[in-house]
GULO-392081 format. One record per residue (C-alpha): residue number from 1; residue in one letter; chain; x, y, z. Coordinates in pm, whole numbers, plus 50000, padded with zeros to 5 digits. Layout:
<tivo NUM, "A", "A", <X, Y, Z>>
...
END
This chain:
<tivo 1, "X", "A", <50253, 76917, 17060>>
<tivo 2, "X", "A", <50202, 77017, 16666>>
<tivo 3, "X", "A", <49828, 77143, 16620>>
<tivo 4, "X", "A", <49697, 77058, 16262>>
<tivo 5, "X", "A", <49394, 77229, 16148>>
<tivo 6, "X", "A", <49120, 76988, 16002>>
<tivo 7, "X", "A", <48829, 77220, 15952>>
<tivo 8, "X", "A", <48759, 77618, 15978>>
<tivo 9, "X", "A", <48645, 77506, 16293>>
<tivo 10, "X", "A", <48846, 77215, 16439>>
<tivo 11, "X", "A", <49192, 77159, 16513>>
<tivo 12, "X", "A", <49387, 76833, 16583>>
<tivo 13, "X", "A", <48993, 76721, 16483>>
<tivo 14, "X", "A", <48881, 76933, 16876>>
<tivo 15, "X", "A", <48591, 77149, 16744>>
<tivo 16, "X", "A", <48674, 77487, 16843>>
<tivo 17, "X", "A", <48366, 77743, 16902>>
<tivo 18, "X", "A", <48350, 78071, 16798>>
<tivo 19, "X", "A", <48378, 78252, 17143>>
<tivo 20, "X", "A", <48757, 78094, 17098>>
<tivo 21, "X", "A", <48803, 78280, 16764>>
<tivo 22, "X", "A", <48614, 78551, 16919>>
<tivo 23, "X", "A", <48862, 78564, 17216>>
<tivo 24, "X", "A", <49208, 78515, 17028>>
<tivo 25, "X", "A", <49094, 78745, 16785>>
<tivo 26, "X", "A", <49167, 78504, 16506>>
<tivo 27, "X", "A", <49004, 78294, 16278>>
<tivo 28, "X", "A", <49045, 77983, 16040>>
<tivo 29, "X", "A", <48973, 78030, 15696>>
<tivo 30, "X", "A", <49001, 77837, 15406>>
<tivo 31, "X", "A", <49222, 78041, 15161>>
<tivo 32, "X", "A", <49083, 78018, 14859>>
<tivo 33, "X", "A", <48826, 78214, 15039>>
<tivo 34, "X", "A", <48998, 78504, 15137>>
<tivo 35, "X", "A", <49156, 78512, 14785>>
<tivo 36, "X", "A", <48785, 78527, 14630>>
<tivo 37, "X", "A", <48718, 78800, 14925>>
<tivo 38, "X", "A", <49012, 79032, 14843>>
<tivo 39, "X", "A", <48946, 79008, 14471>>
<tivo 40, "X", "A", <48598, 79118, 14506>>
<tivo 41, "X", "A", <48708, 79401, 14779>>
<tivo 42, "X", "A", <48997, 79554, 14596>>
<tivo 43, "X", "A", <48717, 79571, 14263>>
<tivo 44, "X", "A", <48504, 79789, 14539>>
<tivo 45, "X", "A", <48744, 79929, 14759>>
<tivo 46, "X", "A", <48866, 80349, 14759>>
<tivo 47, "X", "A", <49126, 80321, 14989>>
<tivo 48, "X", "A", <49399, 80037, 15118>>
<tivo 49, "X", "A", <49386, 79890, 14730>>
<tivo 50, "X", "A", <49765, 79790, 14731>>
<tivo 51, "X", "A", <49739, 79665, 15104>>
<tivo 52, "X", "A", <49506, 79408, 14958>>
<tivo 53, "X", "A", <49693, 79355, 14663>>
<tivo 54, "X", "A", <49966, 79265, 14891>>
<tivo 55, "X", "A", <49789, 79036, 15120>>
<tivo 56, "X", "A", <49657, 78903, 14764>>
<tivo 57, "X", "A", <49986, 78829, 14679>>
<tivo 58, "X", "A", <50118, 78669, 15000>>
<tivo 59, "X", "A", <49782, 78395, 14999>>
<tivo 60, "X", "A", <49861, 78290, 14632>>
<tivo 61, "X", "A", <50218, 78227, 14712>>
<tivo 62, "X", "A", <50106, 77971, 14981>>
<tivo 63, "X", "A", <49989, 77641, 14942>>
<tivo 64, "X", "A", <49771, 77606, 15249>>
<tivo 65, "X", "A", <49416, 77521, 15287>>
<tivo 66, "X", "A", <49402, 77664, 15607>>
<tivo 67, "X", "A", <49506, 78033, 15735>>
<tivo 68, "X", "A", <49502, 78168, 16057>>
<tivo 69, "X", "A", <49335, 78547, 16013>>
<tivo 70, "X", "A", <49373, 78783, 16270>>
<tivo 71, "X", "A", <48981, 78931, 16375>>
<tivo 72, "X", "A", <49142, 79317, 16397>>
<tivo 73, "X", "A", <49353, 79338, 16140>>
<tivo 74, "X", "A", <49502, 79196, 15769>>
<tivo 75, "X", "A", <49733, 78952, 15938>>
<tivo 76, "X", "A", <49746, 78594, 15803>>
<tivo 77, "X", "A", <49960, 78326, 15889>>
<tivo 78, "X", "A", <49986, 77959, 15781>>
<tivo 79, "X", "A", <49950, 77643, 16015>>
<tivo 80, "X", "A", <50337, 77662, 16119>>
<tivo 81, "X", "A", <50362, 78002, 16148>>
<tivo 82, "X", "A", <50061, 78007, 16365>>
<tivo 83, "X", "A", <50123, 77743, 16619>>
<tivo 84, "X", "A", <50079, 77944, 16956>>
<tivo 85, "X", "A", <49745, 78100, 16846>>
<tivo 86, "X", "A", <49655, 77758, 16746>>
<tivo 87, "X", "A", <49778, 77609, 17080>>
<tivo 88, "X", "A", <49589, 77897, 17284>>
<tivo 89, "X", "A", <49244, 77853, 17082>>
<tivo 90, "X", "A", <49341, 77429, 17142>>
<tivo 91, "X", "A", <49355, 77526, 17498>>
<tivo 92, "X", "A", <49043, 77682, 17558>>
END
């Protein structure tokens, strides 16, 4: 089965709820947001600024609505990439 994400919160239109996310330790995002959310962390951050520039990079070279971000770390993968996490937060 191919699971499509249709919302931040739903996939293959199943709502998922946030102990899933919580429990996977991942999370959909739009990514537009993140791209607004590492521009406005690398202006403030100290430490980790070409991490983020990095991860910058890598969501602007998408074209995704969606990403799958990992909970614990800078990790972000697109719908395809992401198909077991998806099928494991499906699942539950």
């Amino acid at each position: 089965m191919e699971y499509t994400i249709s919302e931040t919160n739903k996939i293959n239109d199943k709502e998922i709820s946030d102990d899933v996310f919580q429990a996977v330790e991942y999370d959909i995002r739009e990514r537009d947001n993140l791209i607004d959310d590492l521009i406005d962390w690398i202006s403030e951050a100290t430490t980790d600024k070409e991490m983020m520039k990095d991860d910058l990079k890598y969501l602007m070279s998408i074209n995704e609505k969606y990403i799958i971000s990992s909970l614990s770390t800078n990790e972000y993968l697109t719908e395809e990439e992401g198909q077991d996490i998806l099928a494991e937060m499906y699942k539950n």
